[in-house]
Structures are given as structure tokens and as C-alpha cells.
N, C-alpha and C positions, 0 to 999 in steps of 0.2 A: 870163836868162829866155828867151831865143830858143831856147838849144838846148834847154830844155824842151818852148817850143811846139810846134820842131818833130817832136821826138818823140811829141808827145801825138797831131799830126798825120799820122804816121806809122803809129802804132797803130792811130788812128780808120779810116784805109783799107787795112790790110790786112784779109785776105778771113776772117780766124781769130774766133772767137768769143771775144768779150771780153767778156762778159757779168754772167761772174763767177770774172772772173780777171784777176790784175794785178801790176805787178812796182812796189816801190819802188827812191830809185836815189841816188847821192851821184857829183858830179862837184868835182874841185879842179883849177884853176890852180894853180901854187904856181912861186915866183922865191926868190932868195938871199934878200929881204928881207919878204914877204907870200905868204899863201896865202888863197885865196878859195874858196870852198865853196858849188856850189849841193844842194838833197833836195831830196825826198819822200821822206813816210815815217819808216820806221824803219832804211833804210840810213843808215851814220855815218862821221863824220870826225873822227879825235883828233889834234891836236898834242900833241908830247913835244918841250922844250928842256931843254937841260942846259948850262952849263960845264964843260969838258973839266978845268979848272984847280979845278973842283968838284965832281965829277962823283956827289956823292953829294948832292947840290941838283939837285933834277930838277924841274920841271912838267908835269901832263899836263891837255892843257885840253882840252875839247870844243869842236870846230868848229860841231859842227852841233845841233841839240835835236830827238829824236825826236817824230818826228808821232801822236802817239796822242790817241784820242779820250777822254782822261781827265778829268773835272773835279776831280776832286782833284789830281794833279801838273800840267795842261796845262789849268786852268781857259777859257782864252781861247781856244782850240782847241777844247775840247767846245761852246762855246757857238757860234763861228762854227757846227760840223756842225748843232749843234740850229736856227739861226735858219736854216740853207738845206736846213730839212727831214728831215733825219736824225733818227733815233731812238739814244740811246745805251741801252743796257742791258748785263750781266753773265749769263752761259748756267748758271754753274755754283751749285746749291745746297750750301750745308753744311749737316751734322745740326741745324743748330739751325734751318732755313729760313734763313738770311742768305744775300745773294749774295757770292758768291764770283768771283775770278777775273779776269782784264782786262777792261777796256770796251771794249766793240765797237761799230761803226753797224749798224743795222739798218733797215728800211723800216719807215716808221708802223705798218701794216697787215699784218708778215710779221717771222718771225723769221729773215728772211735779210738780207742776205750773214755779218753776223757775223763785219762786218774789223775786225782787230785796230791797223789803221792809217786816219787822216784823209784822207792821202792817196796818190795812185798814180796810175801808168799802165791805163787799163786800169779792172776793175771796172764795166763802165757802168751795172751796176742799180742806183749807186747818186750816180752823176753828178748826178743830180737830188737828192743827200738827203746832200750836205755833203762827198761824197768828191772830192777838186779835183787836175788834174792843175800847178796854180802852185805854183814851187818857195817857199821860203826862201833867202835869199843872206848870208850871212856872211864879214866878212874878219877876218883876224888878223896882225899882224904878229908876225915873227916872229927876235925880241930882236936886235935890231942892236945893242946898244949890249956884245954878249957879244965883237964880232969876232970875229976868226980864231977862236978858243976855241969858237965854239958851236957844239953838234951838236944838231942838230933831227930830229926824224921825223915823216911824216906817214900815218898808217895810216887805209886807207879798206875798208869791209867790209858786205859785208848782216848780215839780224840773225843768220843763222845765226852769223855769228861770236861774236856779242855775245851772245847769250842766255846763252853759259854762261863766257863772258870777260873781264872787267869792264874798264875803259879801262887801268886802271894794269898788272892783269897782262896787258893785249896790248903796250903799254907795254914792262916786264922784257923779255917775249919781244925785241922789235926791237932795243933794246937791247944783247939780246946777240949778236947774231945778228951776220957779219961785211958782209954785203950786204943790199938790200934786197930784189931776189930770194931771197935765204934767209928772208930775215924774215917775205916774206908766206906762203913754204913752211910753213914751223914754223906762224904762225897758223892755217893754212888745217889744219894735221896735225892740232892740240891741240883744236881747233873740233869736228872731224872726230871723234875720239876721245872726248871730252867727251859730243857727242852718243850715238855706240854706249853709254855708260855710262848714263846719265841716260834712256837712251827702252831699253834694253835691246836695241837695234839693234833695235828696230823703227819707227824714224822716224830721218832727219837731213836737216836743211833746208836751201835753198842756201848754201854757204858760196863767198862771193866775196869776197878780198882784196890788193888793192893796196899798196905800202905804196914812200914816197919819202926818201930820204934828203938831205937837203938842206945 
């Protein structure tokens, strides 16, 4: 939690307009036998275990749980933004009038910022209305009891990655891939591409990816 604070402290004194702008973020430790995972947000963290001696017995677990202001998937989450002032609402109508679309914070009295995430760097119009820059901390071990045998991955990535890459197929990717530097290539490529498909190259969002072979 320290090196969160100091970056929230970081942010707060540079001279740049945060106002309503803000970066989510995912940090791991990881040793032969644990990996520890702090976020915000909606950057994330997947473990992948396997036996080598089974190698078609795989796990892929999620480190981390994204930060979104959902009361239906992230009920305890919506409610902390609601109780420190935030507004949750949906921007998008369907032909029937129903809303539509992800739940965002908004200010009581405005239909702004309209983040799609609880929490972040940054964003300060909404510091006051539930958007926090205090991480979540999660540990995992990670299968000792596989020894020698076990190959582990640890793939870390903003949401650009994820929005159009679900954990197990970033998973396959690393998997096959002969290094970890190739691994986070290939992700960061498929991400990349994904995106020009699906917005019609007219949007692709940061895609940052790490990825650990353990």
C-alpha cells in the first residue's frame, strides 16, 4: 500500500491537470513459491499453473478482481462509491428505453466524469464521490507441491488488453509462446489487432503488458 500512496502523492503534485483524467494500475511481487498482487481499477493480474508431466491440466486464476462500479457483479463496491457520495448510473439507452451499458460514477448534480472504474490515479472531480486511490492486495501461492514439474505464468496488462481477451485465451497465448518477453509481444500484438477489428480502427486503448515466467 505504500507504493500506492506514494504514487497517489506523486500525482497529486505534479503541476498536470488531473481533473478528469486518470490511469488505473496492477503491481506483482512474484518468488518460486507466491505472487502478491496490489490494483486499482481495472488493470489485472492472471495466474496460469500447469504440470508439465500434465500439461493438458491447466489453471488459470485471477489475481486480482476488477474495480468497477457495478452493483450487480461488484455489489460491495457499488455501495462503498454510493455511501462516499458518488452517483452510479448507465449513459446508454436501448430502443425500449432500458439502460443499457456499463456503470459508471458520476457526480450527484452532473453527468460527469462517467468512469467506468471505482478506482484510480488521478480523476480528482471525483475524489470526493467514491473514486479512491487505495489499492486491493492479494496473494497466491503458487503450487508447490507440483515441484520441479510446474510451469507457472503470470500475465499482468491494462484493460486494453482485456477487453477483447478473456484470461484463458491470454493464457493459450503465453503458453505457447517460448519466452516471456515473446509472450507479452504476442499479447500486446493480438490486443492491438483485436482492437483495429472491433472499433474499426477508429479507437485502441492503452495496451500495456507484462508477463513472468516463473
Amino acid at each position: 500500500e505504500i507504493l500506492f500512496e506514494h504514487t497517489a502523492d506523486v500525482v497529486d503534485r505534479c503541476p498536470a491537470d488531473f481533473e478528469k483524467s486518470g490511469t488505473t494500475a496492477v503491481v506483482c511481487v512474484v518468488s518460486s513459491d507466491l505472487v502478491t498482487g496490489g490494483w486499482l481499477g481495472d488493470s489485472r493480474a492472471v495466474v496460469g499453473m500447469r504440470d508439465e508431466r500434465a500439461p493438458h491440466l491447466t489453471t488459470v486464476i485471477p489475481l486480482t478482481e476488477d474495480h468497477k462500479p457495478d452493483p450487480i457483479r461488484n455489489p460491495k463496491e457499488a455501495q462503498r462509491v454510493m455511501d462516499d457520495g458518488g452517483r452510479i448510473d448507465r449513459l446508454t439507452i436501448d430502443q425500449h428505453g432500458r439502460p443499457v451499458g456499463p456503470y459508471r460514477v458520476f457526480l450527484q448534480d452532473r453527468w460527469v466524469p462517467g468512469l467506468a472504474v471505482s478506482r484510480a490515479f488521478g480523476d480528482n472531480i471525483v475524489r470526493d464521490s467514491g473514486v479512491i486511490s487505495k489499492p486491493d492486495i492479494n496473494s497466491l501461492p503458487l503450487g508447490g507441491d507440483m515441484g520441479g514439474n510446474a510451469k507457472r505464468v503470470v500475465i499482468l496488462g491494462t484493460d486494453g488488453l482485456w477487453e477483447w481477451i478473456s484470461n484463458e485465451d491470454a493464457m493459450r497465448v503465453a503458453w505457447s509462446m517460448p519466452s516471456a518477453h515473446e509472450a507479452a509481444n504476442a499479447l500486446a500484438e493480438a490486443a492491438i489487432k483485436n482492437w483495429a477489428l472491433y472499433s474499426r480502427g477508429k479507437v485502441c486503448d492503452d495496451v500495456t503488458v507484462a508477463v513472468v515466467f516463473v
